[in-house]
Short mmCIF file of the C-alpha atoms (twelve columns), coordinates in Angstrom:
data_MODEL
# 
_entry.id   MODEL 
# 
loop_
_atom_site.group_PDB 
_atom_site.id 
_atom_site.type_symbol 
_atom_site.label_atom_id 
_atom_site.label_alt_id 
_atom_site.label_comp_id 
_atom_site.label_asym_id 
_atom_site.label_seq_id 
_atom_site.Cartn_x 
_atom_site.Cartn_y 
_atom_site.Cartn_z 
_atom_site.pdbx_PDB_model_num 
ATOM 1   C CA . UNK A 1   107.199 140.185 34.637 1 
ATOM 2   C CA . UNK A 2   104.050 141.617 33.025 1 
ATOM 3   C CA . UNK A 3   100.851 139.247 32.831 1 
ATOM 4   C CA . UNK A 4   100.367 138.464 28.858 1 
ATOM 5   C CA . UNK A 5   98.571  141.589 27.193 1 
ATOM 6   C CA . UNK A 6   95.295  141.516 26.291 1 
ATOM 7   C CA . UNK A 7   94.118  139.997 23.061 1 
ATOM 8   C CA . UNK A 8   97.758  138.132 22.971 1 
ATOM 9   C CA . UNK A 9   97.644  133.883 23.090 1 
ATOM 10  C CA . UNK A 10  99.179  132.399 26.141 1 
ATOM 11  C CA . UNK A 11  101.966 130.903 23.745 1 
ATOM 12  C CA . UNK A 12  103.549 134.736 24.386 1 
ATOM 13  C CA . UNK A 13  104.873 133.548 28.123 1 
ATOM 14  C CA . UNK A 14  104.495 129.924 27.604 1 
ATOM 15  C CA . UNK A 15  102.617 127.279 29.760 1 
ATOM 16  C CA . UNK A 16  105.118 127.737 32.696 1 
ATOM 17  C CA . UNK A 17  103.673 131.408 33.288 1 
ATOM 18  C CA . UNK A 18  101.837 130.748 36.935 1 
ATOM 19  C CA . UNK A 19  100.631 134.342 37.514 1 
ATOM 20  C CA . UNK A 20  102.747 134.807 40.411 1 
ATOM 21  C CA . UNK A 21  105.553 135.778 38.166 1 
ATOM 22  C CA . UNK A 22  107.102 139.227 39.788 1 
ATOM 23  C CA . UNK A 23  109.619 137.474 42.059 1 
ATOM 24  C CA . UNK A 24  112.136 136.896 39.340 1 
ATOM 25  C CA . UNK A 25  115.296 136.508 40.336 1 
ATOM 26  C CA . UNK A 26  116.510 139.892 40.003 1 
ATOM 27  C CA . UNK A 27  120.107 139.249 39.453 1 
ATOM 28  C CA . UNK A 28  119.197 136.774 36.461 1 
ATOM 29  C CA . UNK A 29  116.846 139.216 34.839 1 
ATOM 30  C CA . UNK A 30  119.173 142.456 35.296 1 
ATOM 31  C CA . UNK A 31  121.820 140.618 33.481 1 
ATOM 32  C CA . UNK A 32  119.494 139.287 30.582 1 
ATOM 33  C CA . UNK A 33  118.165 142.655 30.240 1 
ATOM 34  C CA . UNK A 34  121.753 144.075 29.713 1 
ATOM 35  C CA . UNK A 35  122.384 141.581 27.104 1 
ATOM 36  C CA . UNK A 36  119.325 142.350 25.541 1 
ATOM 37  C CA . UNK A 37  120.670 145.922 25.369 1 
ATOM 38  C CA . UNK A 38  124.036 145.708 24.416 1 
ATOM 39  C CA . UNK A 39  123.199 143.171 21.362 1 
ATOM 40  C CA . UNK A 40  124.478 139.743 23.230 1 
ATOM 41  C CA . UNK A 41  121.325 138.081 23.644 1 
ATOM 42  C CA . UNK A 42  118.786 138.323 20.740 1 
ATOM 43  C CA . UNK A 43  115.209 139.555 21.855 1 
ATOM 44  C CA . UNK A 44  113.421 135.718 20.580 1 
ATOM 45  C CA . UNK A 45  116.011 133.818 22.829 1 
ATOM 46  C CA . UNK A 46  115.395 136.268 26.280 1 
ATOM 47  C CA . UNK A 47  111.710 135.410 25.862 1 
ATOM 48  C CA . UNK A 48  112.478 132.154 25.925 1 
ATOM 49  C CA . UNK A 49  114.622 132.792 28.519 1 
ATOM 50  C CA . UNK A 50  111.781 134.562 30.737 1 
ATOM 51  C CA . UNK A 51  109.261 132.039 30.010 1 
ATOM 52  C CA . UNK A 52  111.755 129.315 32.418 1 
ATOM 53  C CA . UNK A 53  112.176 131.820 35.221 1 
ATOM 54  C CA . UNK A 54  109.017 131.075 37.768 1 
ATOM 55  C CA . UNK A 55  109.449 126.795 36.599 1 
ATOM 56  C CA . UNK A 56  110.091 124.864 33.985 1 
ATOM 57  C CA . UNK A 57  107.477 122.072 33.024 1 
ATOM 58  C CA . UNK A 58  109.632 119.161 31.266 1 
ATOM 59  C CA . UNK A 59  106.790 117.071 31.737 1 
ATOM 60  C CA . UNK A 60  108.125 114.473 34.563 1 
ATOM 61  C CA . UNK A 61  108.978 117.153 36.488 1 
ATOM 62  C CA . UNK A 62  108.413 121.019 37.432 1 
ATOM 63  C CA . UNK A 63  111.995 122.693 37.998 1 
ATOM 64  C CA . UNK A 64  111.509 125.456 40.651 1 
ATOM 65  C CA . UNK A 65  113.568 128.100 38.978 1 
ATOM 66  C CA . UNK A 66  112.314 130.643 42.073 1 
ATOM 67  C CA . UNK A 67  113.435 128.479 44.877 1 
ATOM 68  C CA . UNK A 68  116.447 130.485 45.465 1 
ATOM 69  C CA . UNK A 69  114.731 133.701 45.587 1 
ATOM 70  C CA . UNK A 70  112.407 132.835 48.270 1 
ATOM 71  C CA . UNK A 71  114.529 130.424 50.345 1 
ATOM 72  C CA . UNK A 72  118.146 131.300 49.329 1 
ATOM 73  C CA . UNK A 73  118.850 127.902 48.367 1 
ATOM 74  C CA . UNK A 74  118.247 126.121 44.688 1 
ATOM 75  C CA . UNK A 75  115.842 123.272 43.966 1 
ATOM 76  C CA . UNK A 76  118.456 119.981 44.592 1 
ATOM 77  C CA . UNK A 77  117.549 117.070 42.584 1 
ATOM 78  C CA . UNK A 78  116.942 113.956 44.568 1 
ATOM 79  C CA . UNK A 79  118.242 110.852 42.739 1 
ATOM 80  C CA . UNK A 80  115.829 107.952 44.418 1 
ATOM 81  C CA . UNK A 81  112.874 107.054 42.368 1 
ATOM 82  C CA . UNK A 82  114.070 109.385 39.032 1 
ATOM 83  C CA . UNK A 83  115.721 107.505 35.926 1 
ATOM 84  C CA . UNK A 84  118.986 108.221 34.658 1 
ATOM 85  C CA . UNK A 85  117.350 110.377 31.709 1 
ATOM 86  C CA . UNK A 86  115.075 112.265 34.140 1 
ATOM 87  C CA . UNK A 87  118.286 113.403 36.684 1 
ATOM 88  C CA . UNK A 88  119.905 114.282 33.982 1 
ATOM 89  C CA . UNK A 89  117.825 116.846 32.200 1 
ATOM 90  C CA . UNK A 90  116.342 118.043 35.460 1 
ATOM 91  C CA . UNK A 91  120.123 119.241 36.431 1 
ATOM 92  C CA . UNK A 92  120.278 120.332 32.607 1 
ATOM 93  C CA . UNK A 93  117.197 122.625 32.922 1 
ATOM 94  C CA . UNK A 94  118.491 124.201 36.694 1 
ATOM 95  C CA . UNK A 95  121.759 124.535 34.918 1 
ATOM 96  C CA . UNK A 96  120.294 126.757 32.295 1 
ATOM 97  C CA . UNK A 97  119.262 129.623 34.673 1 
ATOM 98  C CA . UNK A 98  121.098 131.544 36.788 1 
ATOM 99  C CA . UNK A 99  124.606 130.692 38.531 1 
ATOM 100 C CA . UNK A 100 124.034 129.051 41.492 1 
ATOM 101 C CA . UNK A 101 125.067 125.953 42.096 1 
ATOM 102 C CA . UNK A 102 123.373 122.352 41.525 1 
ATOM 103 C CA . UNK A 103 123.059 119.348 43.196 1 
ATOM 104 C CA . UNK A 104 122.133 115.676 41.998 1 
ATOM 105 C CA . UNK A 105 121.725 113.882 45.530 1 
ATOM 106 C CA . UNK A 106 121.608 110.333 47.036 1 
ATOM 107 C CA . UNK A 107 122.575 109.193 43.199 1 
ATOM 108 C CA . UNK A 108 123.903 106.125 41.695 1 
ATOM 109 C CA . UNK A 109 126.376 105.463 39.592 1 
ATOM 110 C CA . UNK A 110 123.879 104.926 36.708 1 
ATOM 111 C CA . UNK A 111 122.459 108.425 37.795 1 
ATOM 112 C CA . UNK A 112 125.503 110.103 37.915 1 
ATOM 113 C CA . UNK A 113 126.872 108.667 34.951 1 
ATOM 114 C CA . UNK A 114 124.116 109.920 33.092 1 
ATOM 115 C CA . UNK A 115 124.004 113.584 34.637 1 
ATOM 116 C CA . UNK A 116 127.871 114.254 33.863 1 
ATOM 117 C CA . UNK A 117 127.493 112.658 30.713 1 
ATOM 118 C CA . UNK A 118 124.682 115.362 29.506 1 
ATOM 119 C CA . UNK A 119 126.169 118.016 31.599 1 
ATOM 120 C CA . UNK A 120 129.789 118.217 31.837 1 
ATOM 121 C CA . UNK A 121 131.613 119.994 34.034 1 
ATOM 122 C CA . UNK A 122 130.283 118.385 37.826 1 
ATOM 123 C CA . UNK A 123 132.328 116.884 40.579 1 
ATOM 124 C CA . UNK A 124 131.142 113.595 42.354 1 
ATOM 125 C CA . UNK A 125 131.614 113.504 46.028 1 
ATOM 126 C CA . UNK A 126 130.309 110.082 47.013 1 
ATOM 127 C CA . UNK A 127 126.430 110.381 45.997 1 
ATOM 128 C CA . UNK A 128 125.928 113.794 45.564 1 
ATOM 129 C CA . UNK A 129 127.119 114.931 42.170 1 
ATOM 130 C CA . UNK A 130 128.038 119.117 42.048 1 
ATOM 131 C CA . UNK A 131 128.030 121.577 39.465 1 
ATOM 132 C CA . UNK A 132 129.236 125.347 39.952 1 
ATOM 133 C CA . UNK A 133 130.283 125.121 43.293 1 
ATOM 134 C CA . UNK A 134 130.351 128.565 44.982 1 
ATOM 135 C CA . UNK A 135 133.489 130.336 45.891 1 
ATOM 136 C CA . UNK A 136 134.963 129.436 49.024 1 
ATOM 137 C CA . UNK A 137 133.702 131.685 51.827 1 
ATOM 138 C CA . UNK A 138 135.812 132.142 55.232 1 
ATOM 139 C CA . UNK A 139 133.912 134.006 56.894 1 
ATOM 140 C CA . UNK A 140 131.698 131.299 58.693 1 
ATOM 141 C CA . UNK A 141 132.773 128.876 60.737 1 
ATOM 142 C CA . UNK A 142 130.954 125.473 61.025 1 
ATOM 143 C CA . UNK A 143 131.907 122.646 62.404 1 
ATOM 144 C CA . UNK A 144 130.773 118.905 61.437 1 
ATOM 145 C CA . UNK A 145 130.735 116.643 64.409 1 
ATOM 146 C CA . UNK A 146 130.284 112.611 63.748 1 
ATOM 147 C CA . UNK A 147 130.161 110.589 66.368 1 
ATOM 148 C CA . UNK A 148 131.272 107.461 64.658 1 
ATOM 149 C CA . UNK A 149 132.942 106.075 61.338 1 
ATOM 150 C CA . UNK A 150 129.846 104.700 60.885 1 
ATOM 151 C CA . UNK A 151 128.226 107.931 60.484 1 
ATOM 152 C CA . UNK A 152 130.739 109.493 57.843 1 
ATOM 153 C CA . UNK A 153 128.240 108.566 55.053 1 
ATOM 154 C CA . UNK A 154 125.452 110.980 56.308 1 
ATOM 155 C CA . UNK A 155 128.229 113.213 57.613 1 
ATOM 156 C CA . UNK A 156 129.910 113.327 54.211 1 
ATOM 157 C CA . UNK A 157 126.508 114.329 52.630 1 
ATOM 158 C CA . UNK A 158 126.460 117.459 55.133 1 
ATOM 159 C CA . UNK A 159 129.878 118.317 53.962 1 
ATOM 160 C CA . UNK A 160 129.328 117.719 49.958 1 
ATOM 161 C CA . UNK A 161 126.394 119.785 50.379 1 
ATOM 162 C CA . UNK A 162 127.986 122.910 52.385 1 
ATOM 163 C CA . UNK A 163 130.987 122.819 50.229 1 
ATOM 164 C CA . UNK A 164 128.830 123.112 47.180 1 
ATOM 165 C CA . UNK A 165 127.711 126.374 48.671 1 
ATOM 166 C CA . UNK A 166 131.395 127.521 49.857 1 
ATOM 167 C CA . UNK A 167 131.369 126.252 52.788 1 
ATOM 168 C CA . UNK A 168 134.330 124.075 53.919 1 
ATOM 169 C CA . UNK A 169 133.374 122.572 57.716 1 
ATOM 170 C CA . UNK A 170 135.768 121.673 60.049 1 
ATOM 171 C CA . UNK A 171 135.221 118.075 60.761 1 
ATOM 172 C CA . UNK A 172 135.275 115.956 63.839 1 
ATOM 173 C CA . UNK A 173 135.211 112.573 63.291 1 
ATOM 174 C CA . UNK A 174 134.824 109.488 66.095 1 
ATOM 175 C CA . UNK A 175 134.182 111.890 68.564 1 
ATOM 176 C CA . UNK A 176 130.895 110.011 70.092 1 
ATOM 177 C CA . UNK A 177 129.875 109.857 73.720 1 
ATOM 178 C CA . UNK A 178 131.918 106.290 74.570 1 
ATOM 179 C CA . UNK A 179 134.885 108.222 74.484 1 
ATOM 180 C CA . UNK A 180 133.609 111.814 75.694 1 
ATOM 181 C CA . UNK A 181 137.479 112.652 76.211 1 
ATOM 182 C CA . UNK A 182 137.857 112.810 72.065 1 
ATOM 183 C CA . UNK A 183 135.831 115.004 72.074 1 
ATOM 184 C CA . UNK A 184 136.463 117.734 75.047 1 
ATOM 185 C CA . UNK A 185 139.947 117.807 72.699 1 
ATOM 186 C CA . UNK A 186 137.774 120.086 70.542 1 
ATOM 187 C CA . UNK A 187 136.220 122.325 73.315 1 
ATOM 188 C CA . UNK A 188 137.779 125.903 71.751 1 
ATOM 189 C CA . UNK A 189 136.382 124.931 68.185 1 
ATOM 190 C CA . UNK A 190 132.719 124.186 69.298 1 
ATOM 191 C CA . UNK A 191 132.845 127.373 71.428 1 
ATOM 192 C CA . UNK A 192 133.882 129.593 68.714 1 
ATOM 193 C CA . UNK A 193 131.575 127.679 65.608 1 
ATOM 194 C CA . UNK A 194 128.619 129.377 64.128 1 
ATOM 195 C CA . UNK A 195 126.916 126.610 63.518 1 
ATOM 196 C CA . UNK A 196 127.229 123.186 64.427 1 
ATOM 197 C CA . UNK A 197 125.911 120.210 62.796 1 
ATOM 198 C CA . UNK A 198 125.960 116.451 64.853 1 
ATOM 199 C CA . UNK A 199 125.856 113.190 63.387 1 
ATOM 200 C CA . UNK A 200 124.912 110.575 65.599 1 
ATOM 201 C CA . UNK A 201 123.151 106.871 65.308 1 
ATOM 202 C CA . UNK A 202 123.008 104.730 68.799 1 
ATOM 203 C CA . UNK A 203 121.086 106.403 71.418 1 
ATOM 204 C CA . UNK A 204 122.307 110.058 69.776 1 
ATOM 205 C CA . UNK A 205 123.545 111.502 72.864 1 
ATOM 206 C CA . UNK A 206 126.477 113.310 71.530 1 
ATOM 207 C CA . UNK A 207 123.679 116.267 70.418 1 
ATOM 208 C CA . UNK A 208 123.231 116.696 73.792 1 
ATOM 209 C CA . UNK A 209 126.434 116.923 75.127 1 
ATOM 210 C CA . UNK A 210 127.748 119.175 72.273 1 
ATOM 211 C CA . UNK A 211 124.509 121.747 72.938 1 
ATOM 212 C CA . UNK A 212 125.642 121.743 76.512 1 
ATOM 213 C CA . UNK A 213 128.913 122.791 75.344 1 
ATOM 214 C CA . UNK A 214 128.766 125.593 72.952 1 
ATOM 215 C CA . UNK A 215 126.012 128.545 72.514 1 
ATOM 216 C CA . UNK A 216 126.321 128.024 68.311 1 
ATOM 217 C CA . UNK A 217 122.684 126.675 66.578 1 
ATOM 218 C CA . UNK A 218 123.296 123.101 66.955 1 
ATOM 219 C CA . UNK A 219 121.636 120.841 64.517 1 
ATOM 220 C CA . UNK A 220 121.386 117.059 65.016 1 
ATOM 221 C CA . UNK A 221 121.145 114.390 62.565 1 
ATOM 222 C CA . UNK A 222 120.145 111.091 63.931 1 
ATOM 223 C CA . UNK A 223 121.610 108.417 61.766 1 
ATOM 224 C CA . UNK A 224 120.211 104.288 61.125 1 
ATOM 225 C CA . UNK A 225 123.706 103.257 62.790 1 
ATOM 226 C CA . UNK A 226 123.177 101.165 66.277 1 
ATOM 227 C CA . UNK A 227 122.777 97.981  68.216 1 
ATOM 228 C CA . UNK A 228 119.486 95.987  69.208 1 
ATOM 229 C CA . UNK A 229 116.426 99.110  70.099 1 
ATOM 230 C CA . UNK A 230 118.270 101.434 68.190 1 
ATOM 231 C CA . UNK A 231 115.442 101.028 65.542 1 
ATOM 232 C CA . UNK A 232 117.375 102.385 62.420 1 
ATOM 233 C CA . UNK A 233 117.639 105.203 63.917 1 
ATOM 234 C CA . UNK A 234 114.427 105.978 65.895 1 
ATOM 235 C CA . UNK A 235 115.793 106.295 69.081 1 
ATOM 236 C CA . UNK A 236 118.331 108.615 68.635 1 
ATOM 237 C CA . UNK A 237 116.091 110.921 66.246 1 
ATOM 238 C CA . UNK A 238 113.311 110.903 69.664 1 
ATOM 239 C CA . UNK A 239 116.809 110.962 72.654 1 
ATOM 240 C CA . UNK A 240 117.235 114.381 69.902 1 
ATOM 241 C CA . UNK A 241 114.032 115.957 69.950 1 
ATOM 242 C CA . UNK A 242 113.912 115.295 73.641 1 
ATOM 243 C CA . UNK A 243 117.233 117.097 74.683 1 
ATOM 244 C CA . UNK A 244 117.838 118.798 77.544 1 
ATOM 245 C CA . UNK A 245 119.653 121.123 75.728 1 
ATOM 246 C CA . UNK A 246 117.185 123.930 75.060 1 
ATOM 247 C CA . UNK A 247 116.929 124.865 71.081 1 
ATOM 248 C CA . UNK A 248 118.869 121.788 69.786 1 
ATOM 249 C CA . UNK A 249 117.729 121.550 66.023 1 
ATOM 250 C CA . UNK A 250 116.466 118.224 64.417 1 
ATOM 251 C CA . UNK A 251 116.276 116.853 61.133 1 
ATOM 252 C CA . UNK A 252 115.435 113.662 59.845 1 
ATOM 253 C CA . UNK A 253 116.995 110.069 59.893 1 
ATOM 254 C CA . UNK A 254 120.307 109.583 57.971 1 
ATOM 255 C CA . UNK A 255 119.476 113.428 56.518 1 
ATOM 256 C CA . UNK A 256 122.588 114.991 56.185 1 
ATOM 257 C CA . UNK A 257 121.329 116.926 52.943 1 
ATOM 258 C CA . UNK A 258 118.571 118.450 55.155 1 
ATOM 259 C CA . UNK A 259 121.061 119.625 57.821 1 
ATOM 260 C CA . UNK A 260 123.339 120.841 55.845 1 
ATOM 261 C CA . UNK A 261 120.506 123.332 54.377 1 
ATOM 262 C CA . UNK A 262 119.555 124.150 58.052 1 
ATOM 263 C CA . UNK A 263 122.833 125.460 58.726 1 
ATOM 264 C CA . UNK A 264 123.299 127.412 55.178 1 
ATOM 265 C CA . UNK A 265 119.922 129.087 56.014 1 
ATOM 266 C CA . UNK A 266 121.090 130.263 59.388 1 
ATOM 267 C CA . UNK A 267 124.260 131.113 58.085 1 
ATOM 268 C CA . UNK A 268 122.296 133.398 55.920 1 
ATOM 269 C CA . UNK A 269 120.267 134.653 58.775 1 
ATOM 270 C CA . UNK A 270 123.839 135.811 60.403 1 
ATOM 271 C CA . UNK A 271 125.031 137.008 57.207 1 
ATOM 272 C CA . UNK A 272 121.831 139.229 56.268 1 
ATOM 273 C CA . UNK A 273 122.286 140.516 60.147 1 
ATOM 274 C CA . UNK A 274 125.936 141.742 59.504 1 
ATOM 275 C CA . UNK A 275 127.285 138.942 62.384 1 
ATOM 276 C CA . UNK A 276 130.119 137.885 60.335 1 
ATOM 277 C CA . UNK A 277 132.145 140.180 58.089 1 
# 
């Protein structure tokens, strides 16, 4: 996008121009263009249109319409601290760019109520609300490995979040270190993931027994589940970061969001590299 010419008011791009404008997202803008051309889309209305594309300012908040471009992945709206209204139109405004898909995350009913209300069309899947879910794609295989029941609400996150993006894990469940037997059932399926994403609370061992197992990325969410010193989750987020097995992936307490973007982003690394087909 062109900086606004000389002698024109800044009204001609709108307050969301930033001056670091040119990374458009190409597929967005090719397609506006062409609708431009063939009489669709009326010249006043793509203006408008290109004025949203580096962020919209709706005043409590400044949708990153350019997130996908430079990290593959769209803005997510996180639910905690936002009103009902503000979730709502935030999804509205990443809804009204592009076609990727868009989360509402860690939201509650009043949230979500709100957010399908003013934008139809969304599945729930426990408190992460969906809209345009990507096409299922085979050609990955990840596997989602909870050590306990009382990890499947982090775990669940992970899987809401990579099925959003066409991902459909396979899913271990109760397979945690008391009962190491569970999970040697699943030996062939860790060996041949791509990615593999553990959910553990207690002293989070099961991260280090699965990275001893396979060669996929392995990345570890330490859940607030455990006993006594388990801190809400403390110790098994520092047992994970000191692992024994070398390259074991970390993200933060209870963050299955966060690890489900790890693995999308190496998926994409393996996907860019022609490793899957």
């Amino acid at each position: 996008m062109r900086p606004a010419p000389a002698g024109e008011g800044a009204d001609v791009w709108g307050p969301v121009t930033n001056g670091k404008d040119r990374g458009v997202d190409a597929h967005t803008l090719r397609g506006l263009l062409e609708d431009v051309a063939a009489g669709r889309v009326d010249p006043d209305a793509a203006v408008a249109q290109l004025r949203r594309l580096p962020f919209a300012d709706l005043g409590h908040a400044r949708v990153d319409h350019h997130r996908a471009l430079r990290q593959g992945l769209a803005e997510a709206v996180y639910g905690p601290g936002k009103t009902p209204e503000q979730c709502a139109s935030i999804v509205a405004e990443l809804l009204s760019v592009g076609d990727r898909p868009v989360l509402l995350t860690r939201a509650d009913d009043e949230q979500a109520a709100a957010a399908l209300a003013a934008n139809p069309g969304g599945d729930r899947a426990g408190d992460t609300v969906i809209w345009r879910a990507a096409e299922p794609v085979d050609r990955f295989r990840v596997v989602l490995a909870a050590a306990g029941t009382a990890d499947l609400a982090v775990a669940d996150e992970c899987a809401a979040v990579l099925a959003a993006h066409g991902i459909a894990p396979q899913r271990l469940t109760d397979v945690g270190v008391a009962g190491v037997h569970r999970l040697l059932g699943s030996v062939d399926e860790l060996a041949d993931a791509d990615v593999v994403v553990v959910v553990a609370g207690m002293e989070g061992a099961l991260a280090s027994l699965v990275g001893g197992i396979t060669g996929a990325p392995v990345v570890a969410v330490p859940t607030s589940v455990g006993y006594g010193s388990s801190f809400e989750g403390v110790t098994a987020l520092l047992a994970m970061l000191s692992s024994c097995a070398a390259g074991v992936t970390v993200v933060g307490i209870d963050n299955g969001y966060g690890a489900a973007c790890a693995a999308l982003r190496l998926l994409g690394t393996l996907d860019r590299h022609g490793a899957r087909t």
